[in-house]
C-alpha positions as a Python dict, from the first residue, in 0.01 Angstrom:
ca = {
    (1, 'X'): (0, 0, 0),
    (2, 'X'): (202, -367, 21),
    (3, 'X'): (144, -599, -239),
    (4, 'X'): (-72, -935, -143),
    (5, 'X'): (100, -1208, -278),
    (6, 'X'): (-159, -1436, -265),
    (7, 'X'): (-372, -1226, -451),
    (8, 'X'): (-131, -1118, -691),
    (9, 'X'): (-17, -1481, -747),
    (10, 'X'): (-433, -1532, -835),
    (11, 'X'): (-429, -1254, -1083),
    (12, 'X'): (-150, -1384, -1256),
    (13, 'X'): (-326, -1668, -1292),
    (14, 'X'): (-660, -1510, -1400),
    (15, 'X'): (-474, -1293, -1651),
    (16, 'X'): (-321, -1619, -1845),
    (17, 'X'): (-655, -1813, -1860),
    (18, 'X'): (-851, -1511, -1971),
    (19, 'X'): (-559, -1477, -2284),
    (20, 'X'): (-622, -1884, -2315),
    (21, 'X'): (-962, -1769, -2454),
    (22, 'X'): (-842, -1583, -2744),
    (23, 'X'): (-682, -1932, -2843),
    (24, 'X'): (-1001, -2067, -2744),
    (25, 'X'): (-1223, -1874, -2966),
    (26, 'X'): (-1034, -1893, -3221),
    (27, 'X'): (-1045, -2282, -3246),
    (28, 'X'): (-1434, -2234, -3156),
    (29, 'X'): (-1463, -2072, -3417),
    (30, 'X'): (-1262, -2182, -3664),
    (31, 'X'): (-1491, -2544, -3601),
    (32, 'X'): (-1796, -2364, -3676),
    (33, 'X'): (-1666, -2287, -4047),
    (34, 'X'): (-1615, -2410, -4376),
    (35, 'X'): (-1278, -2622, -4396),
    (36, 'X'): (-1187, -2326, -4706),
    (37, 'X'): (-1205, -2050, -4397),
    (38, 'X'): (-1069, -2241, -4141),
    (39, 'X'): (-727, -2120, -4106),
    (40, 'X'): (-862, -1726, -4182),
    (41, 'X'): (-1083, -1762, -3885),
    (42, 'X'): (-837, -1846, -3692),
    (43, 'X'): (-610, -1587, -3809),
    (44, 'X'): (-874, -1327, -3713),
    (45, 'X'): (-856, -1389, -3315),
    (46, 'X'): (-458, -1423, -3334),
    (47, 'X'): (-451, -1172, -3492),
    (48, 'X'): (-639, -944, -3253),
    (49, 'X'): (-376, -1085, -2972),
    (50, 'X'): (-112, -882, -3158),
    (51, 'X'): (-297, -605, -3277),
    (52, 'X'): (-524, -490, -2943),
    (53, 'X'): (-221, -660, -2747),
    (54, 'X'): (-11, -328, -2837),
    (55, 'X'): (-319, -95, -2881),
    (56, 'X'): (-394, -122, -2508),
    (57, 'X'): (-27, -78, -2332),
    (58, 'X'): (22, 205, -2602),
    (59, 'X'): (-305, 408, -2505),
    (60, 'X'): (-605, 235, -2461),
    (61, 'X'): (-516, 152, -2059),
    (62, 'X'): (-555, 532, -2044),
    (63, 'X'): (-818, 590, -2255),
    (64, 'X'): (-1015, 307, -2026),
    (65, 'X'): (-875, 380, -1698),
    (66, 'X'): (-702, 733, -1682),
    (67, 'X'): (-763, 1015, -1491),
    (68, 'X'): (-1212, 1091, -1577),
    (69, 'X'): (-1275, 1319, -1812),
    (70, 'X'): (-1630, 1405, -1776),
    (71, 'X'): (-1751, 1052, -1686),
    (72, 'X'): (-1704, 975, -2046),
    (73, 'X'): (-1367, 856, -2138),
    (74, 'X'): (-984, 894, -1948),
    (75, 'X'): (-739, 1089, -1946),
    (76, 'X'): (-384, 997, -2065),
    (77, 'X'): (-237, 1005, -1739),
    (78, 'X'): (-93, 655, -1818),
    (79, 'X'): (-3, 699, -2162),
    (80, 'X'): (260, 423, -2287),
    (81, 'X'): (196, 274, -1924),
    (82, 'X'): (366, 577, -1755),
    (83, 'X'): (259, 543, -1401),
    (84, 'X'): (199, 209, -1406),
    (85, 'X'): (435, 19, -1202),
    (86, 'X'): (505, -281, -974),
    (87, 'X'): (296, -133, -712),
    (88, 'X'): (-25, -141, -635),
    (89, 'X'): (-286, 166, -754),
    (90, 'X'): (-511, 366, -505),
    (91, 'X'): (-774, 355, -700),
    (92, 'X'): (-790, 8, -869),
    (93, 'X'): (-687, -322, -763),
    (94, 'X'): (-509, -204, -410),
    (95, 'X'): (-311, -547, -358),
    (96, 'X'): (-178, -641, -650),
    (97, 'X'): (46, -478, -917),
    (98, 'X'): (-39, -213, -1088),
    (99, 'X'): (62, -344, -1401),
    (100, 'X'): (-85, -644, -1359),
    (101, 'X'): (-445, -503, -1323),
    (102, 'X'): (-312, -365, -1636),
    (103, 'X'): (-232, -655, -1830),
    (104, 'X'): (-567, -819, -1687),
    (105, 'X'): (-778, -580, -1874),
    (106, 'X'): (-576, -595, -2162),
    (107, 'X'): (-685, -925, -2207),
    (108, 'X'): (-1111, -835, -2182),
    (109, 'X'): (-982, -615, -2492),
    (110, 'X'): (-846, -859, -2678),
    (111, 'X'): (-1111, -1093, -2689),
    (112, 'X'): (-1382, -834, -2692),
    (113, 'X'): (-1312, -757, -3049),
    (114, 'X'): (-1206, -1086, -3145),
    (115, 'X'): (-1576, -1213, -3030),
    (116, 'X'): (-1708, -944, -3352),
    (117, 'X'): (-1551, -1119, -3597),
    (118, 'X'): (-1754, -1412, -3585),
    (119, 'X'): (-1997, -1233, -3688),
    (120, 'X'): (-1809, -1166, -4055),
    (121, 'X'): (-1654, -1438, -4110),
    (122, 'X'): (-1612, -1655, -4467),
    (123, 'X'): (-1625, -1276, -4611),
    (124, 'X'): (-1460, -979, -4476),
    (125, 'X'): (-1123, -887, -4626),
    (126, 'X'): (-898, -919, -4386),
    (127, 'X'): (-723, -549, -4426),
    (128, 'X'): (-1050, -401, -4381),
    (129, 'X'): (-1110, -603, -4057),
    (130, 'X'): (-764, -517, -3922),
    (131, 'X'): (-830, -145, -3968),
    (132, 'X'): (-1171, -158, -3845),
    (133, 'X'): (-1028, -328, -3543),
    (134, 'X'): (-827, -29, -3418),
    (135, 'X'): (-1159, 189, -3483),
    (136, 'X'): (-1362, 8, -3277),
    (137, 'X'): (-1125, -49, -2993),
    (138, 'X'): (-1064, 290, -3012),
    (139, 'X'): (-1372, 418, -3019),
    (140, 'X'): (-1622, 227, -2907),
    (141, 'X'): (-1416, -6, -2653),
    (142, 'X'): (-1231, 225, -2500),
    (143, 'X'): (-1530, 442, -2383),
    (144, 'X'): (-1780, 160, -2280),
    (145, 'X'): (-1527, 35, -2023),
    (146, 'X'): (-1428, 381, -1890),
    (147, 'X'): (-1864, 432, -1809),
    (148, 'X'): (-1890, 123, -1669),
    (149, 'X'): (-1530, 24, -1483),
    (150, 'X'): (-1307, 324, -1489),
    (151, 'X'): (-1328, 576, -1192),
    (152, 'X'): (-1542, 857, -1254),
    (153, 'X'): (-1757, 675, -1513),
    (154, 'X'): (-2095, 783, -1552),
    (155, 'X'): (-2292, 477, -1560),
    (156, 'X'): (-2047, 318, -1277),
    (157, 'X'): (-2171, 686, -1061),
    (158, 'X'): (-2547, 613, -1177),
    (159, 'X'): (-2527, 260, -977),
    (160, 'X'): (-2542, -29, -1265),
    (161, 'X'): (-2319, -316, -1200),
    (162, 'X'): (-2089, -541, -1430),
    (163, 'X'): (-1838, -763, -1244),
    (164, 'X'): (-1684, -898, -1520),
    (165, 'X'): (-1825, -758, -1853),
    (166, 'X'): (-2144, -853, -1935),
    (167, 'X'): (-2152, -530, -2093),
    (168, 'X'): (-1887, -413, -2121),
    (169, 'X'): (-1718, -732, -2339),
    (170, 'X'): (-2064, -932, -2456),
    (171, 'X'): (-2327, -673, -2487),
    (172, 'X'): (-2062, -442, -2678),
    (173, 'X'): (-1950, -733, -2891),
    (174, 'X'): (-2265, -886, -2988),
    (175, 'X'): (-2485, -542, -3071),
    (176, 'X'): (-2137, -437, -3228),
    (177, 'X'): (-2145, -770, -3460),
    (178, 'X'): (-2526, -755, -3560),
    (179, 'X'): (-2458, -402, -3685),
    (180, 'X'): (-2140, -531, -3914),
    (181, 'X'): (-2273, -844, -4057),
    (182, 'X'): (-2620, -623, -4181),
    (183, 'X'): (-2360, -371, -4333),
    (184, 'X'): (-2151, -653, -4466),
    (185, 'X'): (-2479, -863, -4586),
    (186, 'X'): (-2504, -1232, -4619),
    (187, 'X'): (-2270, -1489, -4776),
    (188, 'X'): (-2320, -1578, -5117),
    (189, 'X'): (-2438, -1924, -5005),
    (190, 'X'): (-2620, -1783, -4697),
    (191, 'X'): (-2970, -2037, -4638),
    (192, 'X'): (-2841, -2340, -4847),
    (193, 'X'): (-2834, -2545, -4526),
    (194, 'X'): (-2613, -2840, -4678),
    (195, 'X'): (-2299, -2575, -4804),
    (196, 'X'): (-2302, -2434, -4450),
    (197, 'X'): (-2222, -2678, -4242),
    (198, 'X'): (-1956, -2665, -3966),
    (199, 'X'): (-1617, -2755, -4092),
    (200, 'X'): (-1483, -2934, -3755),
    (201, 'X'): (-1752, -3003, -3478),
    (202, 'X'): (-1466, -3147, -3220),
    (203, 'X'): (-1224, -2824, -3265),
    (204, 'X'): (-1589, -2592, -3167),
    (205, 'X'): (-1608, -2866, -2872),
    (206, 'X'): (-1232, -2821, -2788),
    (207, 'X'): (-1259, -2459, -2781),
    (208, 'X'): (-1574, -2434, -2567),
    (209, 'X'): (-1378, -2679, -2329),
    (210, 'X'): (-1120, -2408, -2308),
    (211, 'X'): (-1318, -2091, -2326),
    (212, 'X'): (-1527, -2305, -1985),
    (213, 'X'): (-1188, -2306, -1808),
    (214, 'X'): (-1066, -1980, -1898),
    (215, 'X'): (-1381, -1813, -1791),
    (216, 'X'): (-1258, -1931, -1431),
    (217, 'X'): (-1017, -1638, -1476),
    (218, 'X'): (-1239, -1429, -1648),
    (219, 'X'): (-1485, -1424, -1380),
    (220, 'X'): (-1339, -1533, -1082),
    (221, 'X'): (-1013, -1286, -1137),
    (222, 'X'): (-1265, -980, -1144),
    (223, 'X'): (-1284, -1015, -789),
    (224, 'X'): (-899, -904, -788),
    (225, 'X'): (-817, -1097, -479),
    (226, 'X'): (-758, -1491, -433),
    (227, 'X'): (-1061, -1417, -108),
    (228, 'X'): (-1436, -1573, -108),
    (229, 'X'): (-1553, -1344, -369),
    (230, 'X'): (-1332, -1481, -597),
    (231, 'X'): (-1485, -1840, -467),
    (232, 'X'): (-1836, -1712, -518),
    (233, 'X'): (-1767, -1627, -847),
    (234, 'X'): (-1597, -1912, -959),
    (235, 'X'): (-1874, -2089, -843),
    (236, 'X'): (-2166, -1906, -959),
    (237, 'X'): (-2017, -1983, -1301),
    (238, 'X'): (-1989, -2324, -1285),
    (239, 'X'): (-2318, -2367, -1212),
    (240, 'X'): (-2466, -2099, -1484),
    (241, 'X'): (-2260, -2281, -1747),
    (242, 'X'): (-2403, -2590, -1631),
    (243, 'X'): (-2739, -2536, -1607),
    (244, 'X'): (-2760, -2357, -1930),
    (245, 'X'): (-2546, -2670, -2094),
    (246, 'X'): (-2845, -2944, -1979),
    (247, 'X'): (-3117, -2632, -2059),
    (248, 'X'): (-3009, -2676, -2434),
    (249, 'X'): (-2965, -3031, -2439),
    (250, 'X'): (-3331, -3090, -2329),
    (251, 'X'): (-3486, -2821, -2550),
    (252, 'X'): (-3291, -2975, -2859),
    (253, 'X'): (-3380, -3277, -2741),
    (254, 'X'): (-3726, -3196, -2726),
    (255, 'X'): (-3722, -3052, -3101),
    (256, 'X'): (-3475, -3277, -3272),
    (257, 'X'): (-3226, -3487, -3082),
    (258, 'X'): (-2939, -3366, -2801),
    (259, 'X'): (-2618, -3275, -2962),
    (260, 'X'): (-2273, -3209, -2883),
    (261, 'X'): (-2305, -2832, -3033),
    (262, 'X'): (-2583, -2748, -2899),
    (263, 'X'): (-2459, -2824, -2556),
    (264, 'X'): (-2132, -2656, -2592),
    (265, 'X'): (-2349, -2329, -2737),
    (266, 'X'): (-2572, -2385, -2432),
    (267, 'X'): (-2190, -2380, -2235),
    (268, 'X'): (-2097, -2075, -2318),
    (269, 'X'): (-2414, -1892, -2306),
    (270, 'X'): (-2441, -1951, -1915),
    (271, 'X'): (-2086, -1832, -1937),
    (272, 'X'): (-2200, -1509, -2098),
    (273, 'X'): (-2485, -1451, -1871),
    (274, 'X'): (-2357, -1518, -1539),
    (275, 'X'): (-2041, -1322, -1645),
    (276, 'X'): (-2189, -957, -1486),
    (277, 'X'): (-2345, -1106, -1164),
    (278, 'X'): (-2051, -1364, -1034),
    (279, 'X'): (-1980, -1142, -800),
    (280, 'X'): (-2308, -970, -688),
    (281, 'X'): (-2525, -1295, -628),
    (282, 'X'): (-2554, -1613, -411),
    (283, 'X'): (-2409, -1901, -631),
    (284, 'X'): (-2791, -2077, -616),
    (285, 'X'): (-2915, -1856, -872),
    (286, 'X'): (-2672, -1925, -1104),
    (287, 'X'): (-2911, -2205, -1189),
    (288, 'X'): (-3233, -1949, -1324),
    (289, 'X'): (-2984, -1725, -1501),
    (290, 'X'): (-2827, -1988, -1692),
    (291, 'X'): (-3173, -2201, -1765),
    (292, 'X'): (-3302, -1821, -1888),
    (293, 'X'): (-3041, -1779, -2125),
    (294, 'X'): (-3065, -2115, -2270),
    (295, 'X'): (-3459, -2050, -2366),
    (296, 'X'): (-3378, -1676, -2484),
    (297, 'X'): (-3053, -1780, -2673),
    (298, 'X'): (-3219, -2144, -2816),
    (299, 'X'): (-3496, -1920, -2951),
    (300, 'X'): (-3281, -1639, -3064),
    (301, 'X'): (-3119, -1889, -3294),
    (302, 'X'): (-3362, -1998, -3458),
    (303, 'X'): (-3551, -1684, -3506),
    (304, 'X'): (-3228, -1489, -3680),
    (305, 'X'): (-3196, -1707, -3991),
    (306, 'X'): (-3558, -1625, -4028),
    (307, 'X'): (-3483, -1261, -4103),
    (308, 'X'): (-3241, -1301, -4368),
    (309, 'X'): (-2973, -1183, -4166),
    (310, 'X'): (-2597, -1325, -4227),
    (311, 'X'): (-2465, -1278, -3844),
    (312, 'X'): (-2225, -1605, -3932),
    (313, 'X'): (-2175, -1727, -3590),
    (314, 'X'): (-2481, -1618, -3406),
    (315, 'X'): (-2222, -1355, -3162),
    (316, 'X'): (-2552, -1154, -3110),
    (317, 'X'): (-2762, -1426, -3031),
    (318, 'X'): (-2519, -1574, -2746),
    (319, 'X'): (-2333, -1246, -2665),
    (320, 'X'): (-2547, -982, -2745),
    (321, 'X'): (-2874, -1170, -2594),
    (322, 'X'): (-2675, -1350, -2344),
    (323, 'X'): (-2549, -1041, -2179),
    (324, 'X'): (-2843, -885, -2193),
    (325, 'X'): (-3008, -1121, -1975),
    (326, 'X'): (-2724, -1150, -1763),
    (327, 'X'): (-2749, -770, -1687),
    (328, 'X'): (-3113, -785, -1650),
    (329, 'X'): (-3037, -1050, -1419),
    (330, 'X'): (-2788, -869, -1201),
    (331, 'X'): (-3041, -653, -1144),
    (332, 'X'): (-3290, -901, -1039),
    (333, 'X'): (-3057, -1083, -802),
    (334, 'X'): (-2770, -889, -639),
    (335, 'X'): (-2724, -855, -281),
    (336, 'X'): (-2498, -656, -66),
    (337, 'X'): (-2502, -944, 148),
    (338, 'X'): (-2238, -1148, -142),
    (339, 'X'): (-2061, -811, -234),
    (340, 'X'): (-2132, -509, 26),
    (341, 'X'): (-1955, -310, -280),
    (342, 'X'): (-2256, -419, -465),
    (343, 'X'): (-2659, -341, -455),
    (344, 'X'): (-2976, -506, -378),
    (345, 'X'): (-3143, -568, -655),
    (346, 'X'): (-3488, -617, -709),
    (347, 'X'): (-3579, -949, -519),
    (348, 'X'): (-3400, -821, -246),
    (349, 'X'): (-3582, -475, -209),
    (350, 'X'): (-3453, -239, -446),
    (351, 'X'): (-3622, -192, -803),
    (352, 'X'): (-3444, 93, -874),
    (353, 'X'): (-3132, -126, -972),
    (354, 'X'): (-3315, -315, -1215),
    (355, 'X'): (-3367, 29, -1357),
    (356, 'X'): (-3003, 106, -1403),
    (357, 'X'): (-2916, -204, -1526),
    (358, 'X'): (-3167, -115, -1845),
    (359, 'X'): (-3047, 216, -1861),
    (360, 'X'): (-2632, 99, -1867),
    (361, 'X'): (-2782, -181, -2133),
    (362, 'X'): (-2995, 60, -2358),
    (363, 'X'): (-2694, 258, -2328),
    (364, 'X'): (-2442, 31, -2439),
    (365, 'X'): (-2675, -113, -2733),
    (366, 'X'): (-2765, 195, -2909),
    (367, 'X'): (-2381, 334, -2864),
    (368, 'X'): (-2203, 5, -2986),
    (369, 'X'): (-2454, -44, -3278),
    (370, 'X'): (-2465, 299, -3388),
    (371, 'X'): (-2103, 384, -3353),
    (372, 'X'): (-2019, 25, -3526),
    (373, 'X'): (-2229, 128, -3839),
    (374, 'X'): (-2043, 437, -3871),
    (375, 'X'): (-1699, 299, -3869),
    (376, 'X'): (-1810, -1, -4094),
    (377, 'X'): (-1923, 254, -4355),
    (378, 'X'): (-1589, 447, -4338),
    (379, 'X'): (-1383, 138, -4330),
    (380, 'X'): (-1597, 36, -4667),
    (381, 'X'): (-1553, 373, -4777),
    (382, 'X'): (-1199, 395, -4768),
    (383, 'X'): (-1041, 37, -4874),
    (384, 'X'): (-1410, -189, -4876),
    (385, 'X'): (-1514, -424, -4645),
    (386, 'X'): (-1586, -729, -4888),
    (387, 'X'): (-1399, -973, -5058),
    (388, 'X'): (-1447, -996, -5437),
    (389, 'X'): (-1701, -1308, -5527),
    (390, 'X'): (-1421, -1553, -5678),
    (391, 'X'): (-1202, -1521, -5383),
    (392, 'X'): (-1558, -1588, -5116),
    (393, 'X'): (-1554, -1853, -5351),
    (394, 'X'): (-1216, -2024, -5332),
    (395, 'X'): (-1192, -1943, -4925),
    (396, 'X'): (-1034, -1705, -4771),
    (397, 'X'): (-753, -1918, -4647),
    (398, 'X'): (-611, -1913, -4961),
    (399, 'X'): (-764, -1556, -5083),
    (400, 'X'): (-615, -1324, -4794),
    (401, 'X'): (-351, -1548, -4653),
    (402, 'X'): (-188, -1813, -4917),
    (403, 'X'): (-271, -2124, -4685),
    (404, 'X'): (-462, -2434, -4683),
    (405, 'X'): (-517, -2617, -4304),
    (406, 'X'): (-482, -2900, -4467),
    (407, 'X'): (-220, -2871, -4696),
    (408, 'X'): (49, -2592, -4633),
    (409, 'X'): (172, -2332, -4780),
    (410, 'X'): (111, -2221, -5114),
    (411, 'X'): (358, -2227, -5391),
}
């Protein structure tokens, strides 16, 4: 099969932006902290561009993508990327590189588990993160895109649809990071509203900026060609992030007053939701699926702190939530008539989609959370997954790495 070079030229493309997020969520983050755990935060999601960066080319391409092995995870087939070359796969991606469609995924692992550790953040040593990292790639990753993307995967052979990972990447990461943060518990100063405060409001308004353009790539590349579905999904999520951005800055508006984070939050939620139907629906109803997330997310907020739950950075609420919805939504609004590799879904005549989409998402849920719990406990079992109280106190800039954003290096 010859290699398009228009649409290998787009994926090369697609692949940068979608590693631009990492960046991106790291400085969206890092915003949403206090100035003492700025630079850890940081450190988390660069440090998951190393550490899944060499995870995936070593084995976790195979364990996602190899040859099926009972619909439930790969083979190792490409093992240390052997037989994965410069052209083009018969089973995935048929015009572009091989190792390019590759190095495209790679990049949905990175930031999958860097979007956890939002969840833990101000409190999680930062061994006991790195090591439950490679865990949860491992086990819990590696699987959940095999079922839904790889060939041979049993949800992808039961019929429910993810173009670009509203499942896979956001339902995975959010139900993943509830499940740590009520193992971890709350933050000493968890509730007292005045020590909480974001650190940097800007830097979380710089990274959503970044995360909006990335998610071009992140959406738009899933098509794997430079064609019109890659236009329809580029557009589609435009106009979910959109609409979900004015969404939140009414309903805040409404409540309190319109503000710069909650439109940014409101950003990237339609980014989340819209993220597994780019490619299934007409662009036009982007507009319900990113108003719905901005009521369930808004809501989802506010309800959390309410249960005493530390989940730092609200991952479940946006991610976990969002990509629920989004799902749900797929299933409401595909049509064969965007993507003939796609379904109807229920608006257009078929309610048994709708159906799989709850099945891959009750699926995915009980899997990532249960599974997450497990390797949280061993991780805490092993080397503890807590910093002592003095060094929550002091910040965990200067705690687990010996730096100050603000000041350099420690002497």
């Amino acid at each position: 099969m010859p290699v398009n070079s228009a649409d290998t030229a787009w994926m090369l493309i697609s692949t940068a932006m979608v590693l631009l997020m990492t960046p991106a969520l790291a400085f969206f983050y890092g915003g949403l902290v206090r100035r003492k755990n700025f630079l850890s935060t940081i450190m988390m999601s660069f440090a998951c561009l190393g550490l899944i960066g060499v995870l995936w080319v070593v084995y976790g391409y195979t364990l996602a993508f190899g040859k099926d092995i009972g619909g439930v995870i790969g083979g190792f087939n490409f093992f240390g990327l052997i037989n994965v070359g410069q052209t083009p796969s018969a089973v995935y991606a048929p015009t572009v590189p091989h190792m390019l469609f590759m190095a495209y995924q790679g990049m949905f692992a990175i930031i999958t588990v860097a979007l956890i550790t939002g969840a833990v953040v101000e409190r999680i040593k930062f061994s006991a993160l790195m090591l439950f990292s490679v865990l949860w790639f491992t086990l819990v990753y590696t699987p959940v895109a095999h079922w839904v993307w790889g060939a041979g995967g049993w949800l992808a052979k039961l019929g429910a649809l993810d173009f670009a990972g509203g499942t896979v990447v956001h339902i995975a990461a959010g139900v993943s990071a509830l499940s740590l943060a009520l193992l971890l518990g709350p933050r000493r100063s968890f509730l007292q509203k005045d020590s909480m405060e974001p650190g940097n409001i800007p830097m979380v308004a710089l990274g959503a900026g970044i995360l909006w353009f990335g998610w071009f790539g992140f959406n738009g590349g899933s098509a794997l060609s430079s064609g019109g579905l890659a236009s329809n999904a580029f557009v589609a999520t435009q106009i979910s992030a959109a609409s979900a951005a004015l969404t939140w800055m009414i309903i805040s508006w409404i409540y309190r007053r319109p503000s710069l984070l909650g439109v940014v939050t409101g950003a990237v939620a339609g980014l989340v939701a819209i993220t597994p139907a780019a490619g299934y629906i007409q662009p036009i109803m982007a507009i319900p699926i990113g108003i719905g997330v901005s009521l369930l997310c808004y809501f989802m907020m506010i309800l959390r702190p309410k249960t005493g739950i530390d989940e730092s950075l609200d991952v479940w609420a946006v991610h976990g939530m969002g990509g629920t919805w989004g799902a749900i939504a797929t299933g409401l609004f595909c049509s064969v008539a965007v993507n003939p590799a796609g379904k109807n879904g229920l608006f257009y005549g078929n309610p048994i989609q709708l159906v799989w989409q709850l099945v891959g998402i009750a699926t995915v849920w009980v899997f990532a959370f249960g599974m997450t719990w497990l390797i949280g406990k061993f991780v805490d079992k092993v080397i503890g997954l807590r910093v002592s109280p003095e060094e929550e106190s002091v910040g965990l800039d200067i705690s687990q790495h010996g730096e100050r954003a603000y000041g350099g290096q420690l002497r």
